[in-house]
Backbone bond lengths (Angstrom), bond angles and torsions (degrees), N, CA, C in turn:
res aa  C-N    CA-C-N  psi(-1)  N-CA   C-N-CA  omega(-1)  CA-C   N-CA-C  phi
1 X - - - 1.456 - - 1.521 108.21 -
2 X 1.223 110.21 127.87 1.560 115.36 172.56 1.348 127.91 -65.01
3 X 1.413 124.70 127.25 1.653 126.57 -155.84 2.138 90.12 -80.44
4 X 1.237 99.36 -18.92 1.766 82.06 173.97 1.295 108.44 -89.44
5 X 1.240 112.12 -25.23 1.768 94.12 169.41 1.749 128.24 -68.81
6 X 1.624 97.91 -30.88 1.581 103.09 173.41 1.425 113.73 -73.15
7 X 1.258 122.65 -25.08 1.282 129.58 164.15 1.400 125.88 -63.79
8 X 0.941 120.58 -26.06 1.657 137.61 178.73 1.524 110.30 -98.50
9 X 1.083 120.87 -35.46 1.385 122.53 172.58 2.130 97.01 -76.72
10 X 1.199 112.70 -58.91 1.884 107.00 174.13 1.791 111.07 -40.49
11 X 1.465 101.22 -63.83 1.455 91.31 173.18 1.315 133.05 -47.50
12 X 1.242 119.84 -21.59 1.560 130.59 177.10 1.457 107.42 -73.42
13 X 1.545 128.34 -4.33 1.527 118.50 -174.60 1.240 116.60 -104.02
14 X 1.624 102.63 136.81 1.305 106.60 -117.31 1.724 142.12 165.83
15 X 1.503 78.29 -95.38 1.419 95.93 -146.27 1.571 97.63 -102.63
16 X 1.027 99.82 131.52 1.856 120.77 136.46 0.593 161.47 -90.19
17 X 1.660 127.28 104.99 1.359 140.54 -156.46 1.652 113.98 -115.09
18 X 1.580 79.50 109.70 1.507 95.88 171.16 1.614 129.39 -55.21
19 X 1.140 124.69 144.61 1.245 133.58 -159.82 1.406 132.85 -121.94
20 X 1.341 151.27 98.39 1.359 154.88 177.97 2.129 90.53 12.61
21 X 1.429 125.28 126.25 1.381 131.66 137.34 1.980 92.58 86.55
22 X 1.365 100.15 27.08 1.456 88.25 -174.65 1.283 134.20 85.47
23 X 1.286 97.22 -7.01 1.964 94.49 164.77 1.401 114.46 -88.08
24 X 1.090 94.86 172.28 1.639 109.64 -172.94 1.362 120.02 -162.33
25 X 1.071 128.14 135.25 1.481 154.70 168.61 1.380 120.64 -72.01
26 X 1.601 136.25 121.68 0.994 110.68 156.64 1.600 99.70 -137.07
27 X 1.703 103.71 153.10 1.611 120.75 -158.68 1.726 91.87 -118.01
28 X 1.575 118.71 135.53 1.435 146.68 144.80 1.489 113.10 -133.42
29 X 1.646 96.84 114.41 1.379 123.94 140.59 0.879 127.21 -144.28
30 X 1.968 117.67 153.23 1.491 117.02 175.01 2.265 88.28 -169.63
31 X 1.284 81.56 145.57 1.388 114.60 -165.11 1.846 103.17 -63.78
32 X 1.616 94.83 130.89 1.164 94.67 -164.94 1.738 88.71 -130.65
33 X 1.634 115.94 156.31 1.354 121.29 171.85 1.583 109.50 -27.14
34 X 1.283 111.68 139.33 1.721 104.21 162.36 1.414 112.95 -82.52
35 X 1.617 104.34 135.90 1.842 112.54 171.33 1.248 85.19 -145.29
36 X 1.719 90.10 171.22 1.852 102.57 -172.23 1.413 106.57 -90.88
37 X 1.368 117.29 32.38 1.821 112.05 135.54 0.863 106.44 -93.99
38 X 1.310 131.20 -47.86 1.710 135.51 -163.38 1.905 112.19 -107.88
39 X 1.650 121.44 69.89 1.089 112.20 -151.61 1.536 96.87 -82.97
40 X 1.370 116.11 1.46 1.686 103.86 -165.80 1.559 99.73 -118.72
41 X 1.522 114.35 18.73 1.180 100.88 156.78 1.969 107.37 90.36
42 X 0.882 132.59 -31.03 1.280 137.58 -167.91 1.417 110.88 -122.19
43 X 2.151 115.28 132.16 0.689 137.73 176.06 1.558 111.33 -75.82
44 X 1.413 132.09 142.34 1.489 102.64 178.83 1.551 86.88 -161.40
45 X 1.424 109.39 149.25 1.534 117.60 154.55 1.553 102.88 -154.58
46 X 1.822 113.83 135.80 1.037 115.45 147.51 0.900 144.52 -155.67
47 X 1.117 131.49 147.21 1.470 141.87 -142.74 1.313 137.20 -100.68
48 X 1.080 128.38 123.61 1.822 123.61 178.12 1.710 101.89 -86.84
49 X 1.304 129.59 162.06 1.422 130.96 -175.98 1.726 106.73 -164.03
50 X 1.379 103.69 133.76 1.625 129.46 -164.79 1.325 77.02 -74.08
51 X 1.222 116.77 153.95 1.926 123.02 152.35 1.329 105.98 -34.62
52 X 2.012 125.93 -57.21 0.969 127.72 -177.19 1.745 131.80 -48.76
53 X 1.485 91.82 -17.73 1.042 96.26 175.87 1.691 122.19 119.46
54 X 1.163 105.67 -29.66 1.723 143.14 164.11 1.692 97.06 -40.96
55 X 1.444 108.35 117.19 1.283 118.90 166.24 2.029 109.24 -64.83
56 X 1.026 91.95 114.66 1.804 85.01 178.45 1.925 112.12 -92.60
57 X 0.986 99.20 -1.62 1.739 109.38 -154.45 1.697 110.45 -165.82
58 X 1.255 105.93 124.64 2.268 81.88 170.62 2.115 72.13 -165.48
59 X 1.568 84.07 138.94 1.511 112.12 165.77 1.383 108.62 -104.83
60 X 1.471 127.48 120.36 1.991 123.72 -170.31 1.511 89.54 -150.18
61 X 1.520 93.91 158.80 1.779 107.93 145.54 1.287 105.10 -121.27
62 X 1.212 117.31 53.30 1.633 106.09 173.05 1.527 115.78 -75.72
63 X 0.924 135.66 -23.21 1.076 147.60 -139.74 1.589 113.55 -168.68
64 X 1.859 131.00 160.16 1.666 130.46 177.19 1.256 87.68 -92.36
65 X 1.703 110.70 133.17 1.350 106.65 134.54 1.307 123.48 -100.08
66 X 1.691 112.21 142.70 0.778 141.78 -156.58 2.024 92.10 -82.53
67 X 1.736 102.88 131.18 0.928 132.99 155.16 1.633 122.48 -46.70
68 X 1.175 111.39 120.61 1.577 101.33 179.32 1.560 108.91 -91.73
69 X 1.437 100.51 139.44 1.615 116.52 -177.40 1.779 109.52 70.74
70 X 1.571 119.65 23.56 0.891 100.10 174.37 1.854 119.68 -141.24
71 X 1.129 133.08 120.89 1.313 115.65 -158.68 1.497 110.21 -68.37
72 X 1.191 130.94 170.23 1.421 141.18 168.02 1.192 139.72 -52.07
73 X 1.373 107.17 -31.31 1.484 130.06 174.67 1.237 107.25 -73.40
74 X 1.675 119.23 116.89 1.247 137.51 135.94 1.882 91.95 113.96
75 X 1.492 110.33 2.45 1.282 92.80 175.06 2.124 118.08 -124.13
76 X 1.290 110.42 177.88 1.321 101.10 -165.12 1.589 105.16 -82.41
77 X 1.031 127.16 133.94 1.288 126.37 170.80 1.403 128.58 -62.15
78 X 1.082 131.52 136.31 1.550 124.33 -172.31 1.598 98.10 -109.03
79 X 1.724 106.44 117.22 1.355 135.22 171.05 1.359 101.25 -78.38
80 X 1.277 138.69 -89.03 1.233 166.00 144.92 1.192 94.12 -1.62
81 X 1.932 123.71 103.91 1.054 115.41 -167.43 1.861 101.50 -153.27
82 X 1.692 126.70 178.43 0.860 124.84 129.32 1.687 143.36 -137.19
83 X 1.131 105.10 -156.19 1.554 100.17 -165.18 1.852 99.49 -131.59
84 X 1.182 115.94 114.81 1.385 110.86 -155.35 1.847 94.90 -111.05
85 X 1.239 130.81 -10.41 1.296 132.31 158.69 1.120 131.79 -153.85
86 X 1.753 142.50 -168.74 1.312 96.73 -179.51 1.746 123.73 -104.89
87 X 1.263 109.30 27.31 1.461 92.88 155.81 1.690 120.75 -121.43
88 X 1.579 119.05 14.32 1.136 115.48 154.23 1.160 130.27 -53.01
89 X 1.261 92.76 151.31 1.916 108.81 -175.40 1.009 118.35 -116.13
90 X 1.428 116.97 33.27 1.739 133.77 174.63 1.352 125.23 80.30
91 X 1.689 134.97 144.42 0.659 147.75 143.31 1.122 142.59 -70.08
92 X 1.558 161.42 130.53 1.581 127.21 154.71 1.424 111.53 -20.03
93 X 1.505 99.79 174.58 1.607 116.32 179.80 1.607 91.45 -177.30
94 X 1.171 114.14 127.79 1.738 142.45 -155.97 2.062 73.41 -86.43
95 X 0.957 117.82 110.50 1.421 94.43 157.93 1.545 113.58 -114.95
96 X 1.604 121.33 124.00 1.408 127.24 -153.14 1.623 103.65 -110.39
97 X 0.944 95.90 -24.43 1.983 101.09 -179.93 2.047 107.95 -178.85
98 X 1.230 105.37 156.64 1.381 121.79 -176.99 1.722 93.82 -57.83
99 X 1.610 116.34 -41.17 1.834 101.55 -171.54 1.584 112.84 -85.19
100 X 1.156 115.31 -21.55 1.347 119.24 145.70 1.266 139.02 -40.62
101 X 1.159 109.16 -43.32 1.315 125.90 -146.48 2.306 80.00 -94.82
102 X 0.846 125.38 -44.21 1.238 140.91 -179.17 1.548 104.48 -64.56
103 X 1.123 127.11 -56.72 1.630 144.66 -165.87 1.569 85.33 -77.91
104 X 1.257 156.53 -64.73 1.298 159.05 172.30 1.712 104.51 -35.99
105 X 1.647 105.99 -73.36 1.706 98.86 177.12 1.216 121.23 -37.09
106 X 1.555 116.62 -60.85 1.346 129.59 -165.04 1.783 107.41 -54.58
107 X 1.337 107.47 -44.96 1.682 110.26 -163.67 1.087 96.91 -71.79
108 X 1.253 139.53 -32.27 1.834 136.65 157.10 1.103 131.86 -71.65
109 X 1.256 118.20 -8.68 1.730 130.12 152.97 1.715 99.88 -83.73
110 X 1.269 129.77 -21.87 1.437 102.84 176.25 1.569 107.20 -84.00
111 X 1.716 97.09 -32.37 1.775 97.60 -179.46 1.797 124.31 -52.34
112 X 1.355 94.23 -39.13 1.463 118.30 177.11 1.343 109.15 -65.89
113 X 1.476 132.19 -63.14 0.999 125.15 167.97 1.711 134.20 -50.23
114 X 0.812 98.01 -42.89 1.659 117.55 169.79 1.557 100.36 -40.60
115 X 1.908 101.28 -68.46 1.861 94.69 172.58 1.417 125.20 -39.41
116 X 1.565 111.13 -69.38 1.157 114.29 -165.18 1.490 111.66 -41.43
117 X 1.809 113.95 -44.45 1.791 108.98 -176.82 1.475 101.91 -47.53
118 X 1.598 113.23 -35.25 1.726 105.02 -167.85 1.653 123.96 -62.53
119 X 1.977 98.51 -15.45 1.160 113.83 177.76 2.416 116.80 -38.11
């Protein structure tokens, strides 16, 4: 993983960035011990947000999401996750690097946004 991408993704925590029609984004990360939930070292969540306030989108490892159709026992848990509306309870999410991980959010905040204008 590239130390300018983890660096650029840390500096971003934080911040909120306002968004075309009133949405808005807001980004937290900052580097936490490595364990084998968190093998790359970094805490992260971020978020897409309705004007209302309504998370529409959020990329985190706060928490495993849980595998569908599959019980817990004997398999790896997926930290590294997302949140695709707002009452999902996460998906996996491949997380490959901190500039990735950024270039992935963003291209689904434009996809997302794009809909809603179609609203």
């Amino acid at each position: 993983m590239s130390n300018a991408d983890i660096t650029n993704l840390l500096e971003l925590h934080g911040q909120t960035i306002a968004q075309d029609g009133g949405y808005w984004v807001k980004i937290e990360a900052w580097t936490v011990e490595v364990t084998p939930s968190i093998p790359h070292g970094i805490r992260y969540s971020l978020t897409l947000h309705h004007p209302n306030g309504d998370r529409l989108l959020g990329y985190d490892n706060a928490h495993a999401a849980k595998v569908k159709g599959k019980k817990y026992s004997g398999q790896r848990l997926a930290y590294d996750h997302k949140h695709r509306h707002v009452v999902d309870t996460g998906v996996p999410y491949e997380f490959k690097d901190a500039g990735q991980l950024v270039v992935d959010f963003f291209t689904e905040v434009d996809l997302i946004l794009e809909k809603e204008k179609g609203k």
